[in-house]
PyMOL Python script that loads the backbone (N, CA, C, O; Angstrom):
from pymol import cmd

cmd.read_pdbstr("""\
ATOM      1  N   UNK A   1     118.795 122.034  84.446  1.00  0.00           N
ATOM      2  CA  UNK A   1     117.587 122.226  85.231  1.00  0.00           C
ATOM      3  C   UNK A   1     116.614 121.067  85.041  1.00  0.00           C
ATOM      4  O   UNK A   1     116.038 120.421  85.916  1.00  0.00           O
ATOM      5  N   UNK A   2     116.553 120.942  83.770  1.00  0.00           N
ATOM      6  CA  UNK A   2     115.501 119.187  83.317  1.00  0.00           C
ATOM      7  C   UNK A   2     116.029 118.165  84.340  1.00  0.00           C
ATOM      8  O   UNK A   2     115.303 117.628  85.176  1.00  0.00           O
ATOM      9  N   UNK A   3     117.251 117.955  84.220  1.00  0.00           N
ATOM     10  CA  UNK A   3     117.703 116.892  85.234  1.00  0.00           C
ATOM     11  C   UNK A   3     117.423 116.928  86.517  1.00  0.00           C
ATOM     12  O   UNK A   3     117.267 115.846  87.084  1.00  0.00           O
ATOM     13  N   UNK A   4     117.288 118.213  87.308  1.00  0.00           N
ATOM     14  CA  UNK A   4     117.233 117.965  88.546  1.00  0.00           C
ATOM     15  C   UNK A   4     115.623 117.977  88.588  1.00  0.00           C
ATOM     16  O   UNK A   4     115.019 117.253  89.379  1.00  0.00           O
ATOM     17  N   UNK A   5     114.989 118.804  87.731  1.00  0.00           N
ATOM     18  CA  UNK A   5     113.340 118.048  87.839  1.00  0.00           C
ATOM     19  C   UNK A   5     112.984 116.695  87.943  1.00  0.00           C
ATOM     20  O   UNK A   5     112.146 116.112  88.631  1.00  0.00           O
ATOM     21  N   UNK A   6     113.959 116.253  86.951  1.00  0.00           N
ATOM     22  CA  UNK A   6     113.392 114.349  86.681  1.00  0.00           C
ATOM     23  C   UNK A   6     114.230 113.296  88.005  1.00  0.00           C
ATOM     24  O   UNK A   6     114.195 112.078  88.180  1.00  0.00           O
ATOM     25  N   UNK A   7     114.849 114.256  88.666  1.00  0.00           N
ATOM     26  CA  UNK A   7     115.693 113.801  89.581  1.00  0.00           C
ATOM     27  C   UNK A   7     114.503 113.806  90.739  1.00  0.00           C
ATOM     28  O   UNK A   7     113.961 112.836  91.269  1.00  0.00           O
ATOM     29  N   UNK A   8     114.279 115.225  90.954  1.00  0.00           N
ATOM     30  CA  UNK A   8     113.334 115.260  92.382  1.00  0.00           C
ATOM     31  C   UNK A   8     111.850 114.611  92.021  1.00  0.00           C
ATOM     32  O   UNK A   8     111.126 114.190  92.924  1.00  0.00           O
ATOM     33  N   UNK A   9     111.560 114.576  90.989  1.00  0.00           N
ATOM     34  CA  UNK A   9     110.352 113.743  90.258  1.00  0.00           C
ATOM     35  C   UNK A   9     110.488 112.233  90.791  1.00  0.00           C
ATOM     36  O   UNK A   9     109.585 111.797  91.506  1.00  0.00           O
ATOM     37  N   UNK A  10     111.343 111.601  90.538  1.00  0.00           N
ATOM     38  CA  UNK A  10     111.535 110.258  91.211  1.00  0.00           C
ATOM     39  C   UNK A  10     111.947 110.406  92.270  1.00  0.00           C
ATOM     40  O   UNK A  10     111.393 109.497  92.889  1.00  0.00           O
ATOM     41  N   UNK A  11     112.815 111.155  93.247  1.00  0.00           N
ATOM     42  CA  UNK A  11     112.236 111.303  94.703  1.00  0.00           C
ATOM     43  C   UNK A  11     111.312 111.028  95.186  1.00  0.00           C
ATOM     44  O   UNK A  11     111.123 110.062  95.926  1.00  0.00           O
ATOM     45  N   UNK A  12     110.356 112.062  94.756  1.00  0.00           N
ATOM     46  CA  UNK A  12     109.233 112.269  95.228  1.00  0.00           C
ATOM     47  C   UNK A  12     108.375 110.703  95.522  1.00  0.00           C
ATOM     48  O   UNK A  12     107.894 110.152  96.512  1.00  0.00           O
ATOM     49  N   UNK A  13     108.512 110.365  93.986  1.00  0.00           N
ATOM     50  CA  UNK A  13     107.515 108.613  93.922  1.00  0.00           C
ATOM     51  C   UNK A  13     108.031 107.851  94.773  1.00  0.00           C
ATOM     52  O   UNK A  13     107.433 107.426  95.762  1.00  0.00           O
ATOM     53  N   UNK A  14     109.735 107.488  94.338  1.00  0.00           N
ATOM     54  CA  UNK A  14     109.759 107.089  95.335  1.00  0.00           C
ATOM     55  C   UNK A  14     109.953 107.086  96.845  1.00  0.00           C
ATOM     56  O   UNK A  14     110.196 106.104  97.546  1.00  0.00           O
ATOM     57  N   UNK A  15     109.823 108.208  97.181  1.00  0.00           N
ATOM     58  CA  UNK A  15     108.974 108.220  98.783  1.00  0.00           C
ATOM     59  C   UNK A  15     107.092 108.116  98.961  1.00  0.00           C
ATOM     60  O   UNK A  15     106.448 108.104 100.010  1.00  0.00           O
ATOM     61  N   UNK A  16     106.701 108.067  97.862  1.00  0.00           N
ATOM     62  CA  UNK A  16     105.077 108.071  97.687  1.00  0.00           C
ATOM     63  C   UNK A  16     104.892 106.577  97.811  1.00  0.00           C
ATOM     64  O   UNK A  16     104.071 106.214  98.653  1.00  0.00           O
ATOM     65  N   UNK A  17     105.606 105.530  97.018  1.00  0.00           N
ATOM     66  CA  UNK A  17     105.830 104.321  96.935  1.00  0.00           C
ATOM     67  C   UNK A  17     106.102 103.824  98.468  1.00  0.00           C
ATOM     68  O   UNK A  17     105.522 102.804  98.837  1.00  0.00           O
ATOM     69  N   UNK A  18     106.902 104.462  99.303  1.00  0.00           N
ATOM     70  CA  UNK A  18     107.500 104.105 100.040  1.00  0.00           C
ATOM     71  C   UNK A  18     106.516 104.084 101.348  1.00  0.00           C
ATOM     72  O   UNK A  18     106.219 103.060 101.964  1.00  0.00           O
ATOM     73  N   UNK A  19     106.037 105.496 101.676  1.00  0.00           N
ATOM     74  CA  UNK A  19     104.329 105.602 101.879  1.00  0.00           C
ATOM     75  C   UNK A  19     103.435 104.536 101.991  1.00  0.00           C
ATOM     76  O   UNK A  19     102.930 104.054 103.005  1.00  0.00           O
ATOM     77  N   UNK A  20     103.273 104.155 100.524  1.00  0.00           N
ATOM     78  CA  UNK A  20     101.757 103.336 100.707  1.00  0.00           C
ATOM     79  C   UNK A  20     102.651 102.192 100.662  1.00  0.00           C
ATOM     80  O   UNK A  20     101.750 101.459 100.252  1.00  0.00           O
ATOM     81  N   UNK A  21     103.759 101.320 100.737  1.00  0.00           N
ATOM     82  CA  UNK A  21     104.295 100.245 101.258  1.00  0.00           C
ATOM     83  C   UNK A  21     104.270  99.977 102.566  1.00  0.00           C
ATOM     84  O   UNK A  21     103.863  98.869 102.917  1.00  0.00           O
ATOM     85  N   UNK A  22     104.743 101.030 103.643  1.00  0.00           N
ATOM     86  CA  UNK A  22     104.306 101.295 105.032  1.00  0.00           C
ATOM     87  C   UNK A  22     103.063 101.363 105.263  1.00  0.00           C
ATOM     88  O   UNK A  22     102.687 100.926 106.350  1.00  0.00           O
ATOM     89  N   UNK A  23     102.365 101.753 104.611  1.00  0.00           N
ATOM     90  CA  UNK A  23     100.892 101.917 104.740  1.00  0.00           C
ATOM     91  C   UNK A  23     100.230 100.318 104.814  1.00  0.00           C
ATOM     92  O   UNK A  23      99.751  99.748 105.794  1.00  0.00           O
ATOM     93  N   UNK A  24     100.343  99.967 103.819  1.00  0.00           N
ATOM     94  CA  UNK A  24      99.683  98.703 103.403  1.00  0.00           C
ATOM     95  C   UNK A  24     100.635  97.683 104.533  1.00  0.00           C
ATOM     96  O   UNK A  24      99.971  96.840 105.134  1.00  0.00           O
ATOM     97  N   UNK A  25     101.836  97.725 104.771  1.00  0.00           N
ATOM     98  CA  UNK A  25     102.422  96.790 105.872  1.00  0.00           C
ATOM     99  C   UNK A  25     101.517  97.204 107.345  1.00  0.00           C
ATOM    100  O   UNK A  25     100.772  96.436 107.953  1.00  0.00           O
ATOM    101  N   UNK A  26     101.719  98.136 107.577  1.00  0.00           N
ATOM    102  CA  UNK A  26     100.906  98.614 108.874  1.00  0.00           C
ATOM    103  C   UNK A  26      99.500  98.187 108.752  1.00  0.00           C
ATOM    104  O   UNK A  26      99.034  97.969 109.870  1.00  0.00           O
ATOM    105  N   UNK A  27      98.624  97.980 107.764  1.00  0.00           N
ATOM    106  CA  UNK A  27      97.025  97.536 107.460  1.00  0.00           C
ATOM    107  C   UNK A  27      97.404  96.258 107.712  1.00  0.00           C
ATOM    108  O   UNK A  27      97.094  96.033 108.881  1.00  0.00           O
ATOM    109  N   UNK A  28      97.848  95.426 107.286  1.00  0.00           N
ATOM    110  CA  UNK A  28      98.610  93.793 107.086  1.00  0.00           C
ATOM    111  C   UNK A  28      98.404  93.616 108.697  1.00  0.00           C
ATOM    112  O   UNK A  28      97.432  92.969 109.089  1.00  0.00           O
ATOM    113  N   UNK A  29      99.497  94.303 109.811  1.00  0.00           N
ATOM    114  CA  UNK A  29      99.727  93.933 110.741  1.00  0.00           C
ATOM    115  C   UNK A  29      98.532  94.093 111.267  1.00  0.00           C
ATOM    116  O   UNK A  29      98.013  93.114 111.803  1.00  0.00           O
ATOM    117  N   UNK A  30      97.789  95.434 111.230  1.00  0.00           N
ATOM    118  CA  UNK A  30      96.712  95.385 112.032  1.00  0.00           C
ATOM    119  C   UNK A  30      95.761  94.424 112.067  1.00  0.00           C
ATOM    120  O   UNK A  30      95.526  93.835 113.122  1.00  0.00           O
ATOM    121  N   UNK A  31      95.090  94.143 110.913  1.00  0.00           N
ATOM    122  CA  UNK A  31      94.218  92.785 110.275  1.00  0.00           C
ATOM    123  C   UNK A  31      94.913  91.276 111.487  1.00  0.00           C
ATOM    124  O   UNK A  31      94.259  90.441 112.111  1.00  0.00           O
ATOM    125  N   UNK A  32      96.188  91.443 111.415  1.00  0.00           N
ATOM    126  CA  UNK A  32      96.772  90.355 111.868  1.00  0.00           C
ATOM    127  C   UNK A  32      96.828  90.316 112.982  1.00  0.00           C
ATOM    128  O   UNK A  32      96.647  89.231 113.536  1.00  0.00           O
ATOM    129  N   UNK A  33      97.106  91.509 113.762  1.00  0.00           N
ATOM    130  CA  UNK A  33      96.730  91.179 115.298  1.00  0.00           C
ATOM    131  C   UNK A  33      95.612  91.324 115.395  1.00  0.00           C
ATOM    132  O   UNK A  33      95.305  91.036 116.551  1.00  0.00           O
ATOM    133  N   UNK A  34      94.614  91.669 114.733  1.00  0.00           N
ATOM    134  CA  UNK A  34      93.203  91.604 115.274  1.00  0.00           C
ATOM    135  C   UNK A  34      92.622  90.247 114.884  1.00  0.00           C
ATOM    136  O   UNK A  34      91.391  90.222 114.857  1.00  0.00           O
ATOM    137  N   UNK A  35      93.336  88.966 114.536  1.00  0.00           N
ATOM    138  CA  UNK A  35      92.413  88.022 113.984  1.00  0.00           C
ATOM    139  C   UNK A  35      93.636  87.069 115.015  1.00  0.00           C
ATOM    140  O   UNK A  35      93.388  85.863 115.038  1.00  0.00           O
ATOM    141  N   UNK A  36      94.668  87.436 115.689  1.00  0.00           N
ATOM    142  CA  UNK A  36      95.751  86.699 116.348  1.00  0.00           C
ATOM    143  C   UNK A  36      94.557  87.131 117.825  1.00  0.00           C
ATOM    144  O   UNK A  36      94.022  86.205 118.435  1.00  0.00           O
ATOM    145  N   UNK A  37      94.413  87.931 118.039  1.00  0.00           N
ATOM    146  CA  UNK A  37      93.315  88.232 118.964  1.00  0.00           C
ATOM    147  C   UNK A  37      91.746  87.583 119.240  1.00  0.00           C
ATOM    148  O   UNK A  37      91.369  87.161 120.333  1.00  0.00           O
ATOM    149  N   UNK A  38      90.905  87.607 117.951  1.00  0.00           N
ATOM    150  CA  UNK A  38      89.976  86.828 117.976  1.00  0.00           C
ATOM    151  C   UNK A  38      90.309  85.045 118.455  1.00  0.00           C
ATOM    152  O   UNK A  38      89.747  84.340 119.293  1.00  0.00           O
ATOM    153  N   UNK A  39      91.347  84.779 117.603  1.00  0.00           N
ATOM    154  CA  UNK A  39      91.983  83.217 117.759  1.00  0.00           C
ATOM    155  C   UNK A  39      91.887  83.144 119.151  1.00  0.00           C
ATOM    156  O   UNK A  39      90.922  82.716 119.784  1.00  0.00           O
ATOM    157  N   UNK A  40      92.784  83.518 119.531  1.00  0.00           N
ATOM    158  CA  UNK A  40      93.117  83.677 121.075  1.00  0.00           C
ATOM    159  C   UNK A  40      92.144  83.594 122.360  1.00  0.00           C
ATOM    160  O   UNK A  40      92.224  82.868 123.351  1.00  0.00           O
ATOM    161  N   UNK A  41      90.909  84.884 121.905  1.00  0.00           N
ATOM    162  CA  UNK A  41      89.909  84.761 123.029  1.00  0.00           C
ATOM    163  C   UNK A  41      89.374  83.359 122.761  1.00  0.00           C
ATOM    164  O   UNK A  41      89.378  82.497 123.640  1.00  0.00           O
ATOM    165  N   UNK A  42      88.969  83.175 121.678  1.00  0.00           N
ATOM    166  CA  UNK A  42      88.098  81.704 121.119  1.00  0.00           C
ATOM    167  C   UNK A  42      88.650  80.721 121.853  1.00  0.00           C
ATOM    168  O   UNK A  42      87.985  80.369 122.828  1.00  0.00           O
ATOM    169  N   UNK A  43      90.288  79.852 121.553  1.00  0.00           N
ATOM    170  CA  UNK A  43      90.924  79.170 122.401  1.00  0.00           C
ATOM    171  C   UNK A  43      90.592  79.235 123.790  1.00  0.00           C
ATOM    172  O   UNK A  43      90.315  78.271 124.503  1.00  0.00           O
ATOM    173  N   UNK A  44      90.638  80.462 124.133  1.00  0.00           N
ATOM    174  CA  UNK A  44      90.674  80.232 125.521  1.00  0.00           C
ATOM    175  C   UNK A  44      89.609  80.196 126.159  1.00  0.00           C
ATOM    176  O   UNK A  44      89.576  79.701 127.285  1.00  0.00           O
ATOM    177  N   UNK A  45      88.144  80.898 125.356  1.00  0.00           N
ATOM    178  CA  UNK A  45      86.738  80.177 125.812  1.00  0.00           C
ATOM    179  C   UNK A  45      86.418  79.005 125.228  1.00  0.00           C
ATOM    180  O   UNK A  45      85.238  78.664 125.294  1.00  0.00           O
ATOM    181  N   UNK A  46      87.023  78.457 124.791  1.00  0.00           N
ATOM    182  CA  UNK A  46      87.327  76.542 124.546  1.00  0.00           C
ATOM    183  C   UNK A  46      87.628  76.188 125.786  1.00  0.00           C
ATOM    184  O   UNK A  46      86.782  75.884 126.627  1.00  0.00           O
ATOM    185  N   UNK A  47      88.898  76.206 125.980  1.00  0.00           N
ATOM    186  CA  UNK A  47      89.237  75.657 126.982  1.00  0.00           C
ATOM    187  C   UNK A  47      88.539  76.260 128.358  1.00  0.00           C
ATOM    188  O   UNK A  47      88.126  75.509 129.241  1.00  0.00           O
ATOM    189  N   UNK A  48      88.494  77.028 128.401  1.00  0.00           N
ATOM    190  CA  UNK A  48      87.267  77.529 129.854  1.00  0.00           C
ATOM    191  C   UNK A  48      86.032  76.993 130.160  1.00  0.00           C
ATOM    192  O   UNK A  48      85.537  76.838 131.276  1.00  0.00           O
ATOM    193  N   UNK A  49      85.583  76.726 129.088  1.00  0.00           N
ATOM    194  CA  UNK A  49      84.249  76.234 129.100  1.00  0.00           C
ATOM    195  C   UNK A  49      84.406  74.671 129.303  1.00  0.00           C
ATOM    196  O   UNK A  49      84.950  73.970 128.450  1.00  0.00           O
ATOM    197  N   UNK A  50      84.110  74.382 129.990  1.00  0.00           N
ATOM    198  CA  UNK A  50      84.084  72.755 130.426  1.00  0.00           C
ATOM    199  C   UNK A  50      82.947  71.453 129.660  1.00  0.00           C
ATOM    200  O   UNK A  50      81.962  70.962 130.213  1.00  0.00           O
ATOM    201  N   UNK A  51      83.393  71.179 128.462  1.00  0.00           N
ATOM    202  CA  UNK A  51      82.981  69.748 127.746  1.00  0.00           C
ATOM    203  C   UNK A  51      81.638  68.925 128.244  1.00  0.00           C
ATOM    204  O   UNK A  51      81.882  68.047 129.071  1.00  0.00           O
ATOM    205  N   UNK A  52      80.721  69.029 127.988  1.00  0.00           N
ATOM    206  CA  UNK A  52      79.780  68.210 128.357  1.00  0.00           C
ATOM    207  C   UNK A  52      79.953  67.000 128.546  1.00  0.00           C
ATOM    208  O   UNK A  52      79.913  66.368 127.490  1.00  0.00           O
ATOM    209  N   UNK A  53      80.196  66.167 129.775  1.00  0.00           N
ATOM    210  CA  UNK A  53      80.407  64.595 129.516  1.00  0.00           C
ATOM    211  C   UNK A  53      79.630  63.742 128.701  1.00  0.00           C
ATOM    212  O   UNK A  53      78.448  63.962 128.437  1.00  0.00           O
ATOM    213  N   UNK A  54      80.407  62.578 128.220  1.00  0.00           N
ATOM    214  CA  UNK A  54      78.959  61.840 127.397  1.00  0.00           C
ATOM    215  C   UNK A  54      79.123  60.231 128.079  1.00  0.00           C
ATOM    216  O   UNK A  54      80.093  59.511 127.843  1.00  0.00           O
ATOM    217  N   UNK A  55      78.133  59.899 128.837  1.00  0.00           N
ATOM    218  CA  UNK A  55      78.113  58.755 129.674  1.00  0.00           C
ATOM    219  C   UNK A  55      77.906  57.447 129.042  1.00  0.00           C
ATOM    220  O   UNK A  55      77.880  56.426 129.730  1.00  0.00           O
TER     221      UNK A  55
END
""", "prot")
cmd.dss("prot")
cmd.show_as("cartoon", "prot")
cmd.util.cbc("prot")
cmd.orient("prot")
């Protein structure tokens, strides 16, 4: 009976582990498309916006 406690005991973690690994990858990505996003609009109101000539 001890054994299958210490058995489903590390189950458990490691699916808890497994959890906040997905967790923290999914935070990662989000951060990342939201700053692949900021980049993006910026670039492209660069280039939209037309350069002041200098004579």
């Amino acid at each position: 009976m001890t054994n299958f406690l210490v058995f489903e005991i590390q189950v458990w973690l490691f699916l808890l582990l497994l959890v906040i690994v997905l967790g923290g990858l999914a935070v990662g990505a989000w951060f990342g498309w939201r700053h692949l996003k900021k980049r993006e609009a910026s670039l492209r109101e660069s280039i939209e916006t037309p350069r002041p000539r200098i004579r």
